[in-house]
C-alpha positions in Angstrom: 163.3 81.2 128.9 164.7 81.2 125.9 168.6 80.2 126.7 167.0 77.7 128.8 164.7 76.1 126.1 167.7 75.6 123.8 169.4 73.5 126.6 166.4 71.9 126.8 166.4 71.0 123.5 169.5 70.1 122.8 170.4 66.4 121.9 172.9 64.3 123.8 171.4 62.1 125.5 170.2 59.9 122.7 172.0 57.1 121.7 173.2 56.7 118.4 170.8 56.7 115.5 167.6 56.8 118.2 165.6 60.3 118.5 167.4 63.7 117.8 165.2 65.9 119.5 163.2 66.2 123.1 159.7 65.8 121.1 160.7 62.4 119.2 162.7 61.3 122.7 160.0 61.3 124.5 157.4 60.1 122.0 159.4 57.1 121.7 159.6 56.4 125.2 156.2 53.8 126.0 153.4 55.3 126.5 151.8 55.2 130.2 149.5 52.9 131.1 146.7 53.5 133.4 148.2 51.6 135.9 151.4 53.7 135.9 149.3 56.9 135.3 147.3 56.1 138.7 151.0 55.4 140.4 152.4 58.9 139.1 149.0 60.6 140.6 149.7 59.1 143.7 153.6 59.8 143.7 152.6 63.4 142.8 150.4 64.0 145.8 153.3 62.5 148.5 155.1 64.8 146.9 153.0 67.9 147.3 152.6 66.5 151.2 156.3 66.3 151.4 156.9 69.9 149.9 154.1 71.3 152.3 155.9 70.2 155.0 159.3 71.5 153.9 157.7 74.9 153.1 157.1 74.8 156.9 160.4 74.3 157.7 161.7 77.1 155.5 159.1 79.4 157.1 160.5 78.4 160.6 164.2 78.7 159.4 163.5 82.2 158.1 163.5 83.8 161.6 166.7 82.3 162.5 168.9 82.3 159.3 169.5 84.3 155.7 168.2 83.0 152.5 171.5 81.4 151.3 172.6 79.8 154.8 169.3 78.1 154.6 169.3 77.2 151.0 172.7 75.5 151.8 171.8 73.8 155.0 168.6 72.3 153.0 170.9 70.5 150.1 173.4 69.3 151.7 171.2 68.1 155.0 169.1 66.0 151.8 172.2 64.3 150.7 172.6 62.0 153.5 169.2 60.8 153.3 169.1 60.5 149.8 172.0 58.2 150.2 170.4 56.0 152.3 167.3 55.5 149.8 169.5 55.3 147.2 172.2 52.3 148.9 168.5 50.4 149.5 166.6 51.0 146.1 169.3 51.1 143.3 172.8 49.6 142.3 175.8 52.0 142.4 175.9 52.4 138.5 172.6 54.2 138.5 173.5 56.5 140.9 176.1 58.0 138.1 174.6 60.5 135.8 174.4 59.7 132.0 174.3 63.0 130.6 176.0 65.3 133.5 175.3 68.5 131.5 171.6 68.4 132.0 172.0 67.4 135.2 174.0 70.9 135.8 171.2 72.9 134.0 168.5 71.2 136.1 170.4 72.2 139.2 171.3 75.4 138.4 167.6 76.4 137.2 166.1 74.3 139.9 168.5 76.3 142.3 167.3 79.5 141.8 163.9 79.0 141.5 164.9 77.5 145.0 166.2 80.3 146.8 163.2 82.5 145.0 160.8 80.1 146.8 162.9 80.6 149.9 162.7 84.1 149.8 159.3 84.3 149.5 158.4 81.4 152.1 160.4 84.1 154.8 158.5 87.1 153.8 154.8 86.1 153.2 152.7 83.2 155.1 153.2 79.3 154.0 150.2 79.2 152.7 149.8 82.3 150.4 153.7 82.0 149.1 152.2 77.7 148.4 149.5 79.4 146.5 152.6 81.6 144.2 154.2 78.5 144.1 151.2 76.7 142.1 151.4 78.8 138.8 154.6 76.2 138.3 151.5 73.5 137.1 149.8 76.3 135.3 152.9 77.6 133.8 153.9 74.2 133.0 150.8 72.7 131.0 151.8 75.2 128.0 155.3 74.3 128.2 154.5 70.7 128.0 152.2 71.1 125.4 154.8 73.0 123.1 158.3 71.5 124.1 156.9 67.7 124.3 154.1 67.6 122.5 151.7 66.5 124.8 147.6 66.5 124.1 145.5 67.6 126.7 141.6 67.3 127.3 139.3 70.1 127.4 138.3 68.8 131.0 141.9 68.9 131.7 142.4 73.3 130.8 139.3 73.3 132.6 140.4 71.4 135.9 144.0 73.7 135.3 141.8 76.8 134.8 139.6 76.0 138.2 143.0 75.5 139.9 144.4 79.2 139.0 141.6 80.9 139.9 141.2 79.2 143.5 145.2 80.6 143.5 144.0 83.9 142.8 141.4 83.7 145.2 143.9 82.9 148.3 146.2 85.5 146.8 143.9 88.4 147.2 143.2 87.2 150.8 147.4 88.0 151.5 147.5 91.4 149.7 143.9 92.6 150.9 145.0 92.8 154.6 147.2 95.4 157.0 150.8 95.3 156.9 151.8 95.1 153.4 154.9 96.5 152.3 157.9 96.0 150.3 158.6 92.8 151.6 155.9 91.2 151.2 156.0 92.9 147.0 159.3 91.5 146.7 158.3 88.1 148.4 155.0 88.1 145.5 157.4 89.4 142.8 160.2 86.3 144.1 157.3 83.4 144.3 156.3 84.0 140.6 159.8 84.6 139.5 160.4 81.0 141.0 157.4 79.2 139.9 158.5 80.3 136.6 161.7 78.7 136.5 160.1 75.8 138.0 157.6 75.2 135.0 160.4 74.6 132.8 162.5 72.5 135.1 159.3 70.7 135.0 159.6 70.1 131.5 163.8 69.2 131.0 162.8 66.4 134.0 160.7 64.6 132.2 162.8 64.5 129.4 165.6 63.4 131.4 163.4 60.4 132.7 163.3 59.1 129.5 167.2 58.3 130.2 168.2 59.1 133.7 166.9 57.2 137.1 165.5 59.0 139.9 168.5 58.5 142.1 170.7 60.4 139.8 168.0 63.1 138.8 167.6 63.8 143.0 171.4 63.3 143.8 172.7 65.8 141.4 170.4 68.2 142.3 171.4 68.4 146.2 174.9 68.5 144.8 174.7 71.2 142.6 172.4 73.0 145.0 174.8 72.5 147.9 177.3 74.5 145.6 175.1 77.3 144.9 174.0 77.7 148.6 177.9 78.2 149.9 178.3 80.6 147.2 175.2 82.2 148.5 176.6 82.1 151.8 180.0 83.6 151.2 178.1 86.6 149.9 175.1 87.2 152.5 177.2 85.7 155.3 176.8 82.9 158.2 174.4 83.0 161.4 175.6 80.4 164.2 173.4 77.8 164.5 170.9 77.2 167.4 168.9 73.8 168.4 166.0 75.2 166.7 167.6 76.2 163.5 169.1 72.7 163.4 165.8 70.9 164.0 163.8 73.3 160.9 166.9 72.3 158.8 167.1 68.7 159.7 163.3 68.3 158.6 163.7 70.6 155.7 166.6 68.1 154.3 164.3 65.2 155.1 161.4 66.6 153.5 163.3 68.0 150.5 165.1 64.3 149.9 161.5 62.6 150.3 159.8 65.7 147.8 162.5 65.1 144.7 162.6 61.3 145.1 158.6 61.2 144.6 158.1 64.2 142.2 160.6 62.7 140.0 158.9 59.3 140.1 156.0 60.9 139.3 156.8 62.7 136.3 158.0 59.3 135.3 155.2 57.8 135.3 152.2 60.6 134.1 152.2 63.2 131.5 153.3 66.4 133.3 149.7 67.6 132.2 147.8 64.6 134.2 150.1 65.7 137.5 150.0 69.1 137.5 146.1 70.0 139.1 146.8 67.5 141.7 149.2 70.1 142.8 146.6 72.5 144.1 146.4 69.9 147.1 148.8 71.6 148.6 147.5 74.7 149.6 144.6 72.6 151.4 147.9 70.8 153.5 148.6 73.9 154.0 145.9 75.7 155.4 145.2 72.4 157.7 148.9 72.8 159.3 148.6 76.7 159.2 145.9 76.7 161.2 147.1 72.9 163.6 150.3 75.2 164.3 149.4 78.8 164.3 145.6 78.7 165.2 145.1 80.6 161.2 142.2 80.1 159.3 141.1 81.3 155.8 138.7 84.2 155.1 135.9 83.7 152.9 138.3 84.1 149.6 140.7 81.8 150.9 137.7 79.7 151.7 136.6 80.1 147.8 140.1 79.0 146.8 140.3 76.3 148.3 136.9 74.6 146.7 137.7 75.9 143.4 141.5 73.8 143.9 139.1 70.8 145.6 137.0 70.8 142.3 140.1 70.8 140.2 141.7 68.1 141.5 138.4 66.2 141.8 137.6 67.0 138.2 141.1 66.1 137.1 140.8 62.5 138.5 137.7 61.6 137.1 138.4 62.3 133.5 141.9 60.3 133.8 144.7 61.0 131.6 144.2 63.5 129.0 143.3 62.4 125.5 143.3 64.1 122.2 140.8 66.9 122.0 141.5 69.1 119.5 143.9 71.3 122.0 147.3 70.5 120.9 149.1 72.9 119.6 152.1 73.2 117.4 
């Protein structure tokens, strides 16, 4: 975390004489309006449908293919499609990254908290490796709070708070149950390692929105991902593909494209604090497909967690965007 926060942190993208820091960048940067605030919401929770989706395809992929074949196949499938959006929404010259060294630490994080997601969406089900995967908003309210300075609400920690323990909940209801072994440990152990990583990548995005588009941000990811996934596959090797295998990986690059495009509008739009409960929707996509494709419903703690996540959110867009409240810390 620490390497990682001085990237963060380090100046470059700045021009000349404007802010020297990632607090002063992005406090100069206008502030939301309610109007964009209510557009990032709704970005965010596309997004969250979009990553559902993917983490559907990833479970479906597991049975056919190894980690880094998959995490390979995923990028570089998302490149063509991000293409296409970007040839209809954006000139050339904002395709073309401003500051390529963040870029690079974005996708290398981002990367590895990838094929840690991976990992886990193969050895536990979708929707209790979704519910690891939403410590990232927990995890990522303190970070914003200390590396951007952002205020936050007491009705916000409370909606945040409501959020992890509905998490909790639908966590016990995976490791309370027969069959658990190592690999579903390692699978827990890999989902909280990711989310993690992901709390900070949080965190250097929106500072890179201050400066870099969306089409760049998303295009430099699948690119540097695309990398890291062929040398993950020279390593754990190369399983011939089937029709099946293509069609989870066809959707998976699809729904990856459509889930970076959106959460970095988003971010772009909202304090990462004001996104980051609308998260939890998620695990209620996922219990609906769970159960529309494998016939799987929650117990009564997975029942608990999601109302607690419901509550959250609902809680979360009734108060608006955080205001000061005597919770910012320093």
């Amino acid at each position: 975390m620490g390497a990682f926060s001085l990237v963060v942190l380090a100046p470059g993208l700045p021009e000349r004489g404007g802010p020297r820091n990632l607090r002063s960048m992005v406090a100069s940067s206008p502030a939301p309006t309610s109007g964009s605030t209510a557009s990032g919401v709704g970005l965010r929770l596309a997004a969250v449908g979009f990553a559902t989706g993917l983490g559907f395809c990833i479970h479906g992929a597991a049975d056919h293919a190894r980690t880094g074949q998959i995490v390979f196949l995923r990028s570089a499938l998302s490149i063509p499609f991000l293409l296409v959006w970007a040839a209809a929404m954006a000139p050339v010259a904002d395709w073309r990254p401003r500051a390529p060294r963040k870029h690079l630490v974005r996708g290398v994080a981002g990367g590895l908290s990838m094929v840690l997601n991976f990992y886990a969406l193969g050895q536990l089900p979708v929707s209790n490796a979704q519910a690891l995967s939403y410590l990232a908003p927990v995890l990522s309210i303190p970070a914003a709070v200390i590396l951007l300075g952002e205020r936050l609400s007491r009705r916000t920690v409370i909606a945040v708070a409501l959020g992890f323990a509905g998490m909790i909940a639908m966590l016990y209801t995976a490791i309370d149950r027969p069959g658990w072994g190592l690999g579903q440990l390692t699978g827990v152990m890999a989902g909280i390692a990711s989310a993690g990583i992901m709390a900070l990548v949080r965190v250097h995005i929106k500072a890179m929105t201050a400066t870099e588009t969306t089409i760049s941000i998303a295009l430099s990811f699948a690119v540097v991902t695309t990398c890291l996934g062929a040398v993950a596959v020279a390593v754990t090797g190369w399983v011939p593909m089937t029709p099946v295998l293509w069609a989870w990986m066809l959707g998976a690059g699809a729904l990856g494209a459509a889930t970076h495009v959106t959460a970095t509008a988003a971010v772009a739009r909202a304090p990462v604090s004001t996104l980051a409960p609308f998260d939890y929707a998620g695990l209620v996509f996922a219990v609906v497909l769970e159960f529309a494709l494998y016939s799987v419903l929650p117990g009564p703690w997975g029942w608990l967690g999601i109302g607690l996540i419901m509550a959250a959110g609902l809680l979360t867009a009734w108060t608006g965007r955080p205001i000061a409240a005597g919770l910012r810390l320093r």
